[in-house]
C-alpha positions in Angstrom: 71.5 108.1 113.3 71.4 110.7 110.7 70.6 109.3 107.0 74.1 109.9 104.8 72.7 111.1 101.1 75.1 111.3 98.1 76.1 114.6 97.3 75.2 116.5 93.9 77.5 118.4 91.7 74.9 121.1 91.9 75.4 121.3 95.6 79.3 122.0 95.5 80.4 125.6 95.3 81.1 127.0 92.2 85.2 126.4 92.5 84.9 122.8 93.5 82.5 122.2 90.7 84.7 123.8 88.1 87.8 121.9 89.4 85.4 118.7 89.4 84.7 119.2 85.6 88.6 119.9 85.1 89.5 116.5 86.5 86.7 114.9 84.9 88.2 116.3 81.4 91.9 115.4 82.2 91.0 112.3 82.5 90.8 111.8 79.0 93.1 109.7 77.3 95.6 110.9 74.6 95.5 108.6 71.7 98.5 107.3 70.7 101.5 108.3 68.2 103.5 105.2 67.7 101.4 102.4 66.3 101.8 99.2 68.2 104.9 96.7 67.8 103.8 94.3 65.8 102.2 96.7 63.0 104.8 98.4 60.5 105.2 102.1 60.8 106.3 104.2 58.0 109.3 105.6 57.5 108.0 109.0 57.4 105.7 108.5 60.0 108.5 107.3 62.5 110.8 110.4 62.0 107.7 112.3 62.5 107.3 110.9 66.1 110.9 111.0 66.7 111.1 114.7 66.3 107.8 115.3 68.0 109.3 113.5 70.9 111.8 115.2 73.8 115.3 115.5 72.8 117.4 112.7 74.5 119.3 114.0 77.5 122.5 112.8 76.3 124.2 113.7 73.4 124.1 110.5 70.5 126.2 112.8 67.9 128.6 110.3 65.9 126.1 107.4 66.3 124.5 105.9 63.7 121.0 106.7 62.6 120.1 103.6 64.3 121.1 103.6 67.5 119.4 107.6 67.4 116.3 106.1 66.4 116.1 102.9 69.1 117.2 104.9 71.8 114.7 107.4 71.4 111.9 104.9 71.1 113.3 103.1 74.3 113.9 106.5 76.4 110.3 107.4 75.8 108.7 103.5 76.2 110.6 103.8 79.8 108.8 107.2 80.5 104.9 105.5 78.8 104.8 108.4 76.7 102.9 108.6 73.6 105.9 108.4 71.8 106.7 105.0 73.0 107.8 102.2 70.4 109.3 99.1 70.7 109.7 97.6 66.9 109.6 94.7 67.2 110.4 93.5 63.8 113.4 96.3 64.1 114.4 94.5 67.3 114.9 91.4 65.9 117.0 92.4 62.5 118.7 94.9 63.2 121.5 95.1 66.4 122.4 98.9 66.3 118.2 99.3 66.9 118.0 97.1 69.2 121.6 98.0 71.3 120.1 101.5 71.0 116.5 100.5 72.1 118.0 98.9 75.2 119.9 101.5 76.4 117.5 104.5 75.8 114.7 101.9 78.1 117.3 101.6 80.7 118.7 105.4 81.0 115.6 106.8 81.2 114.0 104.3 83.2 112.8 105.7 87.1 115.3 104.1 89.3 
């Protein structure tokens, strides 16, 4: 039976070794944007994010500020980008948020 030895990056071809190293780096993790729930955000810092993140797919011209705001944080919490936020202090007080919030998480959530 023939002995089975690990194999060493120095022994892979130049292309497999260079798309070795580029997996290895995309496997880094991207910090962050949105703070987590349970720790205030700022004002500024929120808008910020918000326009960072994709444009919504449907048009929310004639809703309140609101409802823009939560269903942008919920769109982009359904898709785990870094520009996911559930307030949850938001969530609690404040209905247009929250109706907003739930209906951005459900639209853009993978059927």
């Amino acid at each position: 039976m023939e002995e089975i030895r690990p194999m060493k990056l120095a022994n892979l071809n130049p292309a497999a070794a260079a798309l070795a190293a580029a997996f290895l780096l995309a496997s880094c993790a991207v910090a962050p944007t949105a703070p987590p729930p349970n720790q205030p955000e700022t004002a500024q810092a929120a808008a910020k994010r918000r326009a960072e993140a994709p444009r919504p797919t449907y048009n929310l011209t004639g809703y309140p500020p609101a409802v823009r705001e939560g269903y942008i944080d919920g769109c982009e919490s359904a898709k785990h980008s870094q520009y996911a936020r559930k307030d949850a202090a938001r969530m609690s007080s404040d209905g247009q948020y929250s109706m907003g919030w739930n209906d951005g998480f459900s639209m853009c959530a993978k059927k």
